[in-house]
Residue frames as qw, qx, qy, qz and C-alpha x, y, z in Angstrom:
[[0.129, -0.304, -0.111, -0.937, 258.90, 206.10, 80.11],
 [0.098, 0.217, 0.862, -0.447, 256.24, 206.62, 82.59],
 [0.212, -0.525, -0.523, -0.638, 252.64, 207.12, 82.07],
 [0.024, 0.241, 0.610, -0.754, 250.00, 209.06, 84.43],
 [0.006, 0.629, 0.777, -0.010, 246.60, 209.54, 84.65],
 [0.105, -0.127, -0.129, 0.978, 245.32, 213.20, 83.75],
 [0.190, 0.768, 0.586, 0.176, 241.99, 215.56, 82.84],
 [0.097, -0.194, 0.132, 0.967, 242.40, 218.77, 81.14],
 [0.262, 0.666, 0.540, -0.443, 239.69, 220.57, 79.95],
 [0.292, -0.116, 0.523, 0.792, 240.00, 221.81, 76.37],
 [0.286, -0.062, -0.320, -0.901, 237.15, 224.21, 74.98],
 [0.652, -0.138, 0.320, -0.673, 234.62, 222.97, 77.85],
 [0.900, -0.007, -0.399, -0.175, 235.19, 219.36, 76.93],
 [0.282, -0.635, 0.686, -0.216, 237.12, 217.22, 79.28],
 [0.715, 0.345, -0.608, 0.017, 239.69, 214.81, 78.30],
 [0.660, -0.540, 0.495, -0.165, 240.48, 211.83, 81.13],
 [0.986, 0.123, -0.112, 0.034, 243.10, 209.51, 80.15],
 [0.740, -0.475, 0.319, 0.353, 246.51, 207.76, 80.55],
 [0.185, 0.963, -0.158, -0.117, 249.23, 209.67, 79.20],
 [0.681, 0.165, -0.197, 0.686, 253.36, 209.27, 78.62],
 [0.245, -0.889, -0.116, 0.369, 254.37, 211.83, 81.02],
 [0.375, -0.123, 0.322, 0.860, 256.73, 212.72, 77.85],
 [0.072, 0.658, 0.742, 0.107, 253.60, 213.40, 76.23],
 [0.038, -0.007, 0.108, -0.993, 253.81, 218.00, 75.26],
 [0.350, 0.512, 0.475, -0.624, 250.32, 219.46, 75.72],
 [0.307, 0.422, -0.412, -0.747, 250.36, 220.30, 71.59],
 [0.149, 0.070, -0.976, -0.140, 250.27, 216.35, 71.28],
 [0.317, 0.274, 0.805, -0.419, 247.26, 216.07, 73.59],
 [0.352, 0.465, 0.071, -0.809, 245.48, 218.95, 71.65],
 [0.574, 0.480, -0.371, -0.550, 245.90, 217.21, 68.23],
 [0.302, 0.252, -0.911, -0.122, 246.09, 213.55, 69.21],
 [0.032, -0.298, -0.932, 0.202, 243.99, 212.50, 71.63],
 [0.242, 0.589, 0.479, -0.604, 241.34, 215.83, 71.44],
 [0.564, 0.317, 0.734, 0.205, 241.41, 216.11, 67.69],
 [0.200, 0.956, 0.100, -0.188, 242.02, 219.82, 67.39],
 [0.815, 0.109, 0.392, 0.413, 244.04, 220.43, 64.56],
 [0.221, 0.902, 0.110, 0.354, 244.07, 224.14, 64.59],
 [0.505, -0.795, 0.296, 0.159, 246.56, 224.22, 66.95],
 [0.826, 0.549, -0.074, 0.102, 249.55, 224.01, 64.77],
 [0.785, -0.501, 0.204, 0.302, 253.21, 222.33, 64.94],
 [0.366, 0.890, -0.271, 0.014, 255.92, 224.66, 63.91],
 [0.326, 0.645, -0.647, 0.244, 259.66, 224.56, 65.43],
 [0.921, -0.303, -0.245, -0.023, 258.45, 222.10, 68.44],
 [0.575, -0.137, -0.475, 0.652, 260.86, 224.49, 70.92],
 [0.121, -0.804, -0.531, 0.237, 258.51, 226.94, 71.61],
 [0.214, -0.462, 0.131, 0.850, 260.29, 229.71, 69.81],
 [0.010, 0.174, 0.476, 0.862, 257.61, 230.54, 66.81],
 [0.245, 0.065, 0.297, -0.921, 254.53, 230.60, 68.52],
 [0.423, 0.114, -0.752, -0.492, 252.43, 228.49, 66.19],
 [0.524, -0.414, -0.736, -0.112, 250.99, 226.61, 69.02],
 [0.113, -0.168, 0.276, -0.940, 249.74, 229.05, 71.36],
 [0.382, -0.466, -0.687, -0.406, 247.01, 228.42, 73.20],
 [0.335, -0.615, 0.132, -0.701, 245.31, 229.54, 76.43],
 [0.538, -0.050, -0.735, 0.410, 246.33, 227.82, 79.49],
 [0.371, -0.632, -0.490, 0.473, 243.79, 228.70, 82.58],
 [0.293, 0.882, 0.343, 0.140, 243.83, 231.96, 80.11],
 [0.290, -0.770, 0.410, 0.393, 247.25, 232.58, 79.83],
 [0.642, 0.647, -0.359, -0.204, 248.83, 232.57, 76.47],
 [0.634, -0.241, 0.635, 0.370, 251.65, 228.75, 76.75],
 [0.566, 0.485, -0.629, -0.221, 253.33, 227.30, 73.68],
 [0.953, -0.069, 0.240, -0.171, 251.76, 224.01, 74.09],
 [0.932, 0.186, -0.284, -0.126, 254.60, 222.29, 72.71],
 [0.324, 0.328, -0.623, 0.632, 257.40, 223.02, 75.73],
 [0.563, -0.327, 0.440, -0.619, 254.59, 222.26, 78.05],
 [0.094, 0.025, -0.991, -0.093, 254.29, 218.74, 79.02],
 [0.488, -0.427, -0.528, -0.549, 250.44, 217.52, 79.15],
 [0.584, -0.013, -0.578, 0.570, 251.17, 216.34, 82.80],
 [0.159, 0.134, 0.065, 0.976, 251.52, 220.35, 83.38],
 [0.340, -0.111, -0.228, -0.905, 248.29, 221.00, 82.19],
 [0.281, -0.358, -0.889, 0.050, 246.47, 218.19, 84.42],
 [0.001, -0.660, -0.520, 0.542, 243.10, 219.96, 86.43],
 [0.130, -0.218, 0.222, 0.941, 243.67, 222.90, 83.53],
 [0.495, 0.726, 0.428, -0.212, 241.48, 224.81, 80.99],
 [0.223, -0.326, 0.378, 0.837, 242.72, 225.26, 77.94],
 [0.349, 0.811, 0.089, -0.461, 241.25, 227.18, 75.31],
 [0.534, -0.025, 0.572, 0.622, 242.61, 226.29, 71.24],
 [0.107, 0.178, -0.226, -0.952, 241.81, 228.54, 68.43],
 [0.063, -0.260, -0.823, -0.501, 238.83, 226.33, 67.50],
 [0.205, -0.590, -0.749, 0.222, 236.86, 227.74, 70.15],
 [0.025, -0.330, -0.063, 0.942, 236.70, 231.44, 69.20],
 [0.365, -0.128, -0.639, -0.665, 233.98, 230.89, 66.03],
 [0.418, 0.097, 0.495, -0.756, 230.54, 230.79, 67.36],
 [0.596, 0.400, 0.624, -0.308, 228.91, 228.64, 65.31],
 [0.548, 0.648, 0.351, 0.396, 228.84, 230.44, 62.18],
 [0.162, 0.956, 0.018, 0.244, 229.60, 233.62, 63.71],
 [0.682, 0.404, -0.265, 0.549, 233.35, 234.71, 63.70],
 [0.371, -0.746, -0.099, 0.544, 235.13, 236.48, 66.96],
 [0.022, -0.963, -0.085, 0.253, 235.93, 239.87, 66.32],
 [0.217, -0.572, 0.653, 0.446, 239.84, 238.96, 65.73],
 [0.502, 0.232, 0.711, 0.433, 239.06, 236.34, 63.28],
 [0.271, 0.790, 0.543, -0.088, 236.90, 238.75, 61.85],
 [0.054, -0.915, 0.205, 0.343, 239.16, 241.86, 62.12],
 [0.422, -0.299, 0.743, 0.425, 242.27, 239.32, 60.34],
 [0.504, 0.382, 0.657, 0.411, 240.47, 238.72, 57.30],
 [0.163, 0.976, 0.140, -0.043, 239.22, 242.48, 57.11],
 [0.171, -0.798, 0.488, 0.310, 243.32, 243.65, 57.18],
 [0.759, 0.607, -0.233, 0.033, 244.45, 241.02, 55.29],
 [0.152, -0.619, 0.748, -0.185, 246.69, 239.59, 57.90],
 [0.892, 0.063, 0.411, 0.178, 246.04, 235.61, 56.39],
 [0.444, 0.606, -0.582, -0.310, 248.30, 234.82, 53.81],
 [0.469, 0.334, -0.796, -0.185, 249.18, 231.21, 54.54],
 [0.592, -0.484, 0.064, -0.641, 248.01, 231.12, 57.78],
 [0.814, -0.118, -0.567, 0.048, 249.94, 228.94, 59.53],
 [0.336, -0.023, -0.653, 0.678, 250.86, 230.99, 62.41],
 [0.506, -0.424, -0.231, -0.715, 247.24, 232.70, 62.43],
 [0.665, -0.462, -0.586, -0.027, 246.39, 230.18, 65.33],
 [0.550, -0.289, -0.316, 0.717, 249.09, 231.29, 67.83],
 [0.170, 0.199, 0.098, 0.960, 248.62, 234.97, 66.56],
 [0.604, -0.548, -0.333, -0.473, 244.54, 234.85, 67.50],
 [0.616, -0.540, -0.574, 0.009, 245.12, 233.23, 70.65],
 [0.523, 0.060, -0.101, 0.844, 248.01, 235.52, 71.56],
 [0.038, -0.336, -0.129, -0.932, 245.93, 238.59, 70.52],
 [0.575, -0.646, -0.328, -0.381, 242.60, 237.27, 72.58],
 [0.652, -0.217, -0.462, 0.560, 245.05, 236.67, 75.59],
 [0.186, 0.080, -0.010, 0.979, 245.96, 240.81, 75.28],
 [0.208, -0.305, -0.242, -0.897, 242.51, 241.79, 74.81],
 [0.610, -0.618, -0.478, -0.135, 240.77, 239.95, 77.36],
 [0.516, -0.374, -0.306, 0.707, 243.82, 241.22, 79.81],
 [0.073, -0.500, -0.154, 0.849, 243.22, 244.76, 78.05],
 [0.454, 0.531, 0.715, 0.018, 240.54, 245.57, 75.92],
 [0.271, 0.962, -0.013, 0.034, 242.04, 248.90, 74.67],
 [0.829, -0.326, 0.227, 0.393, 245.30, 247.79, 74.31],
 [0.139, 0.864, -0.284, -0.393, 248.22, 250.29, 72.63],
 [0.709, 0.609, -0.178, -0.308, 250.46, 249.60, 69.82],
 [0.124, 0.587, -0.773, 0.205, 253.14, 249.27, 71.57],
 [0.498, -0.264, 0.692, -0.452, 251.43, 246.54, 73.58],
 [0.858, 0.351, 0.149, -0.346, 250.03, 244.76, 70.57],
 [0.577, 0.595, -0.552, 0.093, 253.70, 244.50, 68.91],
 [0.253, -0.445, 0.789, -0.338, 254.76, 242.60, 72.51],
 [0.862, 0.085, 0.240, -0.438, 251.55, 240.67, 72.60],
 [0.794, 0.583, -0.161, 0.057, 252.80, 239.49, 68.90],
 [0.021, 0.725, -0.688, -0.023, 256.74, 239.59, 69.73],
 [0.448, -0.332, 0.825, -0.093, 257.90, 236.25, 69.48],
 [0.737, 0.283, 0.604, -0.109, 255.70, 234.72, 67.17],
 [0.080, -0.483, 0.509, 0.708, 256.81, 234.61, 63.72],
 [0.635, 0.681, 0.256, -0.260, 254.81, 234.97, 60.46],
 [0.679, 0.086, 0.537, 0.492, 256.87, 233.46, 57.47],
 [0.277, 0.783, 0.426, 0.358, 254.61, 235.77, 55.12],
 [0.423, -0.320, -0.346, 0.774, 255.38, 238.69, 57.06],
 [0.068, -0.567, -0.604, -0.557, 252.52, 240.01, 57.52],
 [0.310, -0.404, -0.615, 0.602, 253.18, 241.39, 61.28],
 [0.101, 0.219, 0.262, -0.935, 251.66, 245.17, 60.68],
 [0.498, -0.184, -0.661, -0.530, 248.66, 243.67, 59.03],
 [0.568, -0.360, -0.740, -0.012, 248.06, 241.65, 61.82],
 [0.265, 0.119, -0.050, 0.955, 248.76, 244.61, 63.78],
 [0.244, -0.028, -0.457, -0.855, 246.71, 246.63, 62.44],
 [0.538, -0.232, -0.659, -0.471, 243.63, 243.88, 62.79],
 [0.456, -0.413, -0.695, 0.372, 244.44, 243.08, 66.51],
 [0.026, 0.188, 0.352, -0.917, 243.95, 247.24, 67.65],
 [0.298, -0.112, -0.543, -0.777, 241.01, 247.12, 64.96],
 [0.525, 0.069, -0.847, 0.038, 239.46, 244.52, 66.70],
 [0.361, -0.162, -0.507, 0.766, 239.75, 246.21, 69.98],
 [0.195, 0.033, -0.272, -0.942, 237.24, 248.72, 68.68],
 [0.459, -0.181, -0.696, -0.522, 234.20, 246.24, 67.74],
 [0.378, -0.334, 0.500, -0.704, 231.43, 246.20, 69.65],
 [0.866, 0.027, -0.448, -0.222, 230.67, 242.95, 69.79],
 [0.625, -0.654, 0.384, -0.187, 231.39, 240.77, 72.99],
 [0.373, 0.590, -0.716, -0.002, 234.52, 239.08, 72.76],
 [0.950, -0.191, -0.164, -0.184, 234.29, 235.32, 74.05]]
């Protein structure tokens, strides 16, 4: 296996080191940058679970190799929370009641800020795409729904 030399940027830190070029971006997130809200589901990019923002495009860090994401910015769910104060979606998800177990809640937040920073009055029909693909054991999808048009609403600047 080979190995290469990368920096990614990951919620305004930047990570420089020597990689496996087998090495998915999901790994980097939670192995070498220590963010552990980025969560590993089916590790073939078909539930959604590890969404994050790539140069502010929704990936599924775990069919991206790190490699990939060398010079990037990525963006993980830990960076929406201000301090104490919640982003709007977290905020709007716990109003609706779209946690229950919350293990696909990352991918579903970053997913939903992805939509709303591309359209900040996004329709329903455009929220249920946003969401297509990602899957919510609990099935809680018109909850979450429901919280991402809510959401859309709040005046409060979205980071």
């Amino acid at each position: 296996m080979g190995k290469a030399n990368i920096r990614i940027r990951i919620n305004e830190t930047e990570y420089s080191c020597e990689v496996k070029t087998s090495m998915t971006l999901l790994q980097f997130i939670r192995d070498i940058a220590a963010l552990t809200g980025t969560k590993s589901g089916c590790e073939n990019g078909e539930c959604g679970a590890c969404t994050v923002l790539l140069d502010g495009r929704p990936v599924r860090s775990c069919i991206i190799l790190a490699v990939e994401a060398n010079g990037g910015n990525v963006t993980t769910v830990e960076a929406l929370a201000q301090g104490e104060e919640l982003h709007p979606l977290q905020r709007s998800f716990i109003e609706h009641g779209a946690v229950q177990c919350g293990f696909c809640i990352p991918g579903m937040l970053m997913a939903s800020k992805a939509l709303l920073d591309e359209d900040p009055e996004p329709t329903e029909e455009e929220v249920r795409y946003a969401l297509g693909g990602h899957v919510c054991r609990c099935g809680g999808y018109r909850a979450m729904a429901d919280a991402v048009s809510a959401a859309a609403k709040y005046p409060v600047k979205r980071n």
